[in-house]
C-alpha positions in Angstrom: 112.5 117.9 114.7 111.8 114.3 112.9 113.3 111.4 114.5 117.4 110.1 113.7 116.3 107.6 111.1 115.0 109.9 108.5 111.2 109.1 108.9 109.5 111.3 106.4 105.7 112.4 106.8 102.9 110.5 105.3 99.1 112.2 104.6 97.6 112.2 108.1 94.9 109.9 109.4 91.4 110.5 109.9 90.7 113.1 113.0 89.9 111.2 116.1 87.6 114.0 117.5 87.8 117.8 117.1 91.2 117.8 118.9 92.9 114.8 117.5 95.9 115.8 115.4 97.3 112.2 114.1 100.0 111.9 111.3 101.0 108.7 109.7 104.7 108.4 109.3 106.4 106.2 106.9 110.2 105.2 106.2 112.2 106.3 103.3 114.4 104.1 100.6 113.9 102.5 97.6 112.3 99.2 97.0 113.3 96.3 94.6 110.5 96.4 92.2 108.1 93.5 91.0 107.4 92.1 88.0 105.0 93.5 86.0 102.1 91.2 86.5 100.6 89.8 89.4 98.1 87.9 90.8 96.3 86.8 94.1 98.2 83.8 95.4 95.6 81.0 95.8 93.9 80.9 98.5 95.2 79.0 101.8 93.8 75.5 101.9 91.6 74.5 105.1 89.4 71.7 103.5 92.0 68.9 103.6 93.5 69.4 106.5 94.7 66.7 108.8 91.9 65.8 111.7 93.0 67.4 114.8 95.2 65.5 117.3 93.1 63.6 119.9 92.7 65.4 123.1 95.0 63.2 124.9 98.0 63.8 122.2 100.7 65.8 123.2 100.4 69.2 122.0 96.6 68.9 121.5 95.9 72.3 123.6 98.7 74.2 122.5 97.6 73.2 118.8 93.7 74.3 119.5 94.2 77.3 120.8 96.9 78.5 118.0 93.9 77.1 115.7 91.3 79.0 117.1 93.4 82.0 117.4 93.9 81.6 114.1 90.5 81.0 112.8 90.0 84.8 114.8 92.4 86.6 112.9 95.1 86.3 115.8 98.1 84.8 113.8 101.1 86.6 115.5 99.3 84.8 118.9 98.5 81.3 116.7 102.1 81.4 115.5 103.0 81.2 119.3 100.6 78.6 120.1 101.7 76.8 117.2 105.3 77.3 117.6 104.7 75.6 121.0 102.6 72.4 119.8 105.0 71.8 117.4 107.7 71.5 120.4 105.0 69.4 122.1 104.8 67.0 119.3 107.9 67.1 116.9 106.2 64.2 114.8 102.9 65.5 114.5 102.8 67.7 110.8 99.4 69.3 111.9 101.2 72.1 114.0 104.3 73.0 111.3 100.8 73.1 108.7 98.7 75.6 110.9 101.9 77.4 111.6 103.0 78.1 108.2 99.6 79.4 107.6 99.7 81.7 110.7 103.3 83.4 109.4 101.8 83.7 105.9 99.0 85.9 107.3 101.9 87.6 108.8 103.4 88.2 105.7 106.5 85.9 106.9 107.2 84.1 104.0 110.5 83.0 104.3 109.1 81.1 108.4 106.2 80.1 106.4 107.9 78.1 103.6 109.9 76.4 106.3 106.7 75.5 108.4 105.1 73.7 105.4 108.4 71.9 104.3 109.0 70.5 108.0 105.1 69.7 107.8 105.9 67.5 104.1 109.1 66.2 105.8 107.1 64.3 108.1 104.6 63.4 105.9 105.2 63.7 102.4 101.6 62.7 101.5 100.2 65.3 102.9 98.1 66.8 100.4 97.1 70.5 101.8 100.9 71.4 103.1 101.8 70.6 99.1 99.0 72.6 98.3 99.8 76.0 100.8 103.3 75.8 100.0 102.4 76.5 96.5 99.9 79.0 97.4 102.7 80.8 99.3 104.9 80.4 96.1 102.6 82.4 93.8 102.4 85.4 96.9 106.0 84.9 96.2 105.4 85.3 92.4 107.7 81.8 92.0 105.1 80.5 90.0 106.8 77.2 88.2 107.0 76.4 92.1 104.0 77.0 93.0 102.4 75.4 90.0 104.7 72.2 90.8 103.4 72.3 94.7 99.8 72.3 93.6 100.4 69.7 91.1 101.8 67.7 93.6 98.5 68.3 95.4 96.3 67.0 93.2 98.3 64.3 92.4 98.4 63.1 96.3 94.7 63.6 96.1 92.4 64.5 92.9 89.8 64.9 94.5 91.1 67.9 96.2 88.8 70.3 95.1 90.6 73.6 96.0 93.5 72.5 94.7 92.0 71.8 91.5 90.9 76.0 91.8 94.4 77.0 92.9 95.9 75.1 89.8 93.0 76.7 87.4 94.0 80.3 88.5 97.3 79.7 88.0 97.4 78.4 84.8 95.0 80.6 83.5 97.8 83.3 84.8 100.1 81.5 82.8 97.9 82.0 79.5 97.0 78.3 79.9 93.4 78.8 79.3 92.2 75.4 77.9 94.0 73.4 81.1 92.5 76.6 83.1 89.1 75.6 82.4 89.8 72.3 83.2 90.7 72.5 86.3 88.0 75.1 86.8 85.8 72.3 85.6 87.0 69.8 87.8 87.1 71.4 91.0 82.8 72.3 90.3 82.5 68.9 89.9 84.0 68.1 92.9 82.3 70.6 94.5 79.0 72.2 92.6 79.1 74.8 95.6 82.5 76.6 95.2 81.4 79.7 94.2 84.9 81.1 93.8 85.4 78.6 90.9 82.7 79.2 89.5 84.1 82.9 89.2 87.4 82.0 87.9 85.7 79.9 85.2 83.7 83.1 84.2 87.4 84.8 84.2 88.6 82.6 81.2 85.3 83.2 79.7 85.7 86.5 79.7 89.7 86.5 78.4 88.3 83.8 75.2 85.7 86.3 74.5 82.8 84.2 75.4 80.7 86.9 77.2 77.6 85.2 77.4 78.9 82.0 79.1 80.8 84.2 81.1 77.5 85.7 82.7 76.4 82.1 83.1 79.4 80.9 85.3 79.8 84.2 87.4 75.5 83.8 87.8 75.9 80.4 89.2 78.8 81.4 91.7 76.8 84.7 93.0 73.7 82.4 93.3 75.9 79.9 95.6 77.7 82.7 97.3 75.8 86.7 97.0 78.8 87.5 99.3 81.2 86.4 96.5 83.1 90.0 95.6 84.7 88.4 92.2 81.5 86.8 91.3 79.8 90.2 91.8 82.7 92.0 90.3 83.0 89.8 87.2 79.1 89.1 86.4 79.3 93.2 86.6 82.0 93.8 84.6 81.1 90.6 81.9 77.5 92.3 81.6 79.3 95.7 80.8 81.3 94.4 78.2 77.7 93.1 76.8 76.8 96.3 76.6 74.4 96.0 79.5 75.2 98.7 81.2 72.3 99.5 83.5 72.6 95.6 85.3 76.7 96.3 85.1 75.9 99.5 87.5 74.0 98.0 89.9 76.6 94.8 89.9 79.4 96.9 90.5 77.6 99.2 92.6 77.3 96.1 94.4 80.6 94.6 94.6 82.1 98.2 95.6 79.9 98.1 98.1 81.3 94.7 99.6 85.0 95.4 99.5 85.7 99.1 98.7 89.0 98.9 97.7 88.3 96.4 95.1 89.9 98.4 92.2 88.5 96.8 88.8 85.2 97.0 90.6 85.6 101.0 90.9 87.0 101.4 87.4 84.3 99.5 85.4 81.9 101.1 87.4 83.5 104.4 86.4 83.3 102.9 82.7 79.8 102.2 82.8 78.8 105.5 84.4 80.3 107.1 81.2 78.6 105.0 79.2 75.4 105.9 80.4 76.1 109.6 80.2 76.3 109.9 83.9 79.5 112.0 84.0 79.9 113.5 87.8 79.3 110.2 88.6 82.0 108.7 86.5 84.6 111.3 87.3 84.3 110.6 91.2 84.6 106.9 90.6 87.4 107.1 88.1 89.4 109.2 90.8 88.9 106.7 93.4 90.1 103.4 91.3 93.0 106.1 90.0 93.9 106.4 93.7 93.4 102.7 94.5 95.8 101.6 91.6 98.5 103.8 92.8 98.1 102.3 96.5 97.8 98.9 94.8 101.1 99.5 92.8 102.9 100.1 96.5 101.9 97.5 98.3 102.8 94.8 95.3 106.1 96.5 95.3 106.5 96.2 99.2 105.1 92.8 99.4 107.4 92.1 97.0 110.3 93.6 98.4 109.4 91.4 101.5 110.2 88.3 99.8 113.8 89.3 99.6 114.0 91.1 102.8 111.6 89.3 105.3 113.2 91.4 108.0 113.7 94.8 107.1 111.4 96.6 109.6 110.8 99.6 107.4 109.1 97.7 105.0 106.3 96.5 107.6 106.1 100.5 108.2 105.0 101.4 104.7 102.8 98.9 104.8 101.1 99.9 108.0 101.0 103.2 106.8 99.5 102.5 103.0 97.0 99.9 105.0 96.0 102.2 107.7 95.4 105.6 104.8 93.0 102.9 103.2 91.1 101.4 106.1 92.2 98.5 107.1 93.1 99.1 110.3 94.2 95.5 111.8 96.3 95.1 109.1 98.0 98.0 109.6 98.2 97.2 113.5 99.9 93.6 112.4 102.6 95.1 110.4 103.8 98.2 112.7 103.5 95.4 115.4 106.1 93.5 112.9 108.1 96.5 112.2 108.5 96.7 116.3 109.3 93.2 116.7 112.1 93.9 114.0 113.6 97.7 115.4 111.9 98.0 119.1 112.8 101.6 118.7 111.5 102.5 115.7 109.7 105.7 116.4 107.7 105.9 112.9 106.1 102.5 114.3 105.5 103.1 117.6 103.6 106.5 117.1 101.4 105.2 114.1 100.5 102.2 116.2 99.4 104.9 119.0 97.3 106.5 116.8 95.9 103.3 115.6 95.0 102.6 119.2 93.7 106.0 120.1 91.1 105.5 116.9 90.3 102.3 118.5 89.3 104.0 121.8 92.3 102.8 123.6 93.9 105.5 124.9 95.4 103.0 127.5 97.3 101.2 125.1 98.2 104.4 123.1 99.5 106.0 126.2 102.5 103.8 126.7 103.8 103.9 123.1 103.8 107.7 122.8 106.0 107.6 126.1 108.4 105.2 124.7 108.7 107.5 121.4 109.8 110.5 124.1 112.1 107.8 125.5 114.0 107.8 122.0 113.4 111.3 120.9 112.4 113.7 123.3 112.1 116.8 121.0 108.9 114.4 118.5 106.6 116.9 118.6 103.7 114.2 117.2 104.2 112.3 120.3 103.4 115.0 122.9 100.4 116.0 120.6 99.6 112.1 121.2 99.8 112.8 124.9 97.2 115.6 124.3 95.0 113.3 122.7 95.3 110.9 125.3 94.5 113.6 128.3 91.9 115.2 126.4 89.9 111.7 125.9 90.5 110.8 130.0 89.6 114.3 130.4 92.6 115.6 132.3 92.4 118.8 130.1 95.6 120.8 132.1 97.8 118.2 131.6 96.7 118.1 127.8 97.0 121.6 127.7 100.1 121.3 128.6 101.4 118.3 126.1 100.2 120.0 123.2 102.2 123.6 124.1 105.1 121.2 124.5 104.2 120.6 121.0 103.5 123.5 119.6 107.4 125.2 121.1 109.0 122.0 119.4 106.9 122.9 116.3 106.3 126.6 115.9 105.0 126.5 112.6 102.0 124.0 113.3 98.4 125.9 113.7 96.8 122.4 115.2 99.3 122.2 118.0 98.6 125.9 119.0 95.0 125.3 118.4 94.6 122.1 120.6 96.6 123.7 123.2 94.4 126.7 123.1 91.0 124.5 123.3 92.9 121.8 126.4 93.6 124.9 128.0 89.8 126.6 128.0 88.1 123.4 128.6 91.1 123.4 131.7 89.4 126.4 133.0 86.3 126.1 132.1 85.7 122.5 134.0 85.7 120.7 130.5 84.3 121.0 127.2 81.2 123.0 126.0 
């Protein structure tokens, strides 16, 4: 029996170990959709931040650990720090800056805008909150806003070299390409080593048609950075549309191999395969940047849809569950964590984010959240074949044994259940697994 809430069935996870039987579940509903186009939002700023408070200043230890938290890819337990600091030291900006970037790694956008505007409120000069708030505008595709707020930026300080970027790759979203390269320009004058504007310089290139200057700027940001996926990407994809197709492959080659899920790095890859005659080769590649667009697609429409509804728990769901079928596990963990925070007893959430853990080698924390699913629905099969899991990992194979019958009577029709209740219960006898 599915859970009250109509929770519908998502393609299942990757198989844990022989017995491991985990399904990703998603919510149902339609979405508002985007607009058509999209891009990146800028990058959050980090360059012009304020100096931290002294450590005598009130909220000075709440402020560095929500910053180091943050710097480890902890922003739910930054925000918290943050949240606290700011209390600390209501006329300190520093904590309402760090704290709006913590919620926008969260995906709160609606917290985040307010973090940044207290942070301007206190100090209107302050150059990076002007600049974040705008990068948080384009996520939020309100891009005369976020053009304005980066404007602002570079007015407060022009030699703000990131700003100068952020500014570039908007306007050159806007079809602004002249003023695009000039802030492009700018911001490598400011700062020769900025490999990322290097890239979007090569970007405009490309659009105008200049191919060959193109390879130059994208050459120069790969040579500062080899790391650099859209300096990889484009210098692969600008050498392709030269026509040089055998350095394209080994670029993009390259730049899939860096960031997987980079989709324009899959199709042109695809592309150049074909154009080289290498056909098997360009039909596999194809598939997978035909699978990444559609995944793509989704999460621009949820992420979207989240700027309207910030608090709709469901939302977080589907994109735990599109996050978690493509890898990227911790972001998946963030937003079923959100979801939960939202609806405590959302049983989609709950079980996905058991599975998550029980990939992670945690049955421990898997454990727990499987039990509270049973607590709200006592007839989710999933969750007793999540018990199973868990007791077949600790190695308590009779009590797996008998998890996964309880699943397997709940859901008659499922061959893994009956299966993984078979193999708990021979190991059971047996004295474990052979």
């Amino acid at each position: 029996m599915m859970p009250s809430h109509n929770a519908a069935i998502a393609r299942p996870g990757r198989v844990l170990t022989l017995w491991v039987v985990l399904i990703l579940v998603s919510s149902c509903g339609e979405r508002p959709s985007p607009p058509q186009t999209a891009i990146p939002a800028p990058s959050p700023a980090t360059s012009a931040s304020p100096p931290p408070a002294a450590p005598e200043a009130p909220g000075a230890r709440s402020l560095a650990r929500g910053r180091e938290d943050l710097r480890q890819g902890r922003a739910a337990e930054a925000a918290i720090a943050l949240r606290q600091a700011a209390t600390e030291a209501p006329n300190d900006p520093a904590p309402l800056f760090h704290l709006g970037n913590a919620l926008l790694a969260e995906d709160r956008y609606q917290e985040a805008e307010a973090a940044y505007r207290q942070a301007i409120a206190l100090d209107p000069k302050f150059a990076a909150a002007h600049h974040n708030l705008g990068s948080l505008y384009a996520t939020m595709e309100r891009f005369p806003e976020a053009i304005a707020a980066i404007q602002r930026a570079v007015a407060l300080d022009p030699q703000y070299a990131r700003a100068h970027h952020s500014l570039g790759k908007l306007l050159f979203r806007q079809g602004d390409h002249a003023q695009a390269v000039a802030e492009f320009e700018r911001a490598v004058q400011l700062d020769s080593a900025m490999a990322e504007a290097w890239s979007g310089l090569g970007d405009v290139q490309v659009k105008e048609g200049s191919t060959d200057a193109a390879i130059s700027a994208y050459q120069r940001a790969v040579k500062l950075d080899s790391n650099s996926v859209d300096g990889v990407a484009g210098l692969g994809l600008a050498l392709s549309r030269g026509h040089r197709y055998d350095e394209a492959i080994r670029w993009l080659q390259r730049a899939t191999h860096l960031d997987p899920l980079l989709t324009r790095a899959q199709y042109g890859l695809g592309q150049a395969y074909l154009r080289t005659g290498r056909q098997e080769e360009a039909r596999k590649t194809l598939e997978v940047a035909a699978r990444l667009q559609q995944q793509d697609t989704r999460i621009d429409e949820l992420l979207y849809a989240l700027t309207t509804y910030p608090n709709r728990a469901a939302i977080h769901l589907d994109l735990g569950v599109l996050y978690a079928q493509r890898g990227e596990l911790d972001r998946a963990r963030r937003k079923y964590l959100r979801a939960l925070e939202l609806e405590p007893t959302l049983v989609p959430a709950l079980y996905n984010l058991g599975n998550l853990y029980l990939r992670a080698r945690r049955p421990d924390l898997a454990l727990p959240l499987y039990r509270k699913v049973l607590a709200v629905d006592t007839t989710y099969a999933p969750a007793f074949s999540g018990l199973g899991n868990v007791a077949m990992v600790k190695g308590d194979y009779a009590v797996a044994a008998q998890a996964f019958g309880r699943a397997a009577r709940l859901d008659p029709g499922n061959a893994e259940y009956r299966r993984s209740a078979q193999l708990a219960a021979q190991a059971a006898a047996k004295g474990g697994l052979h």
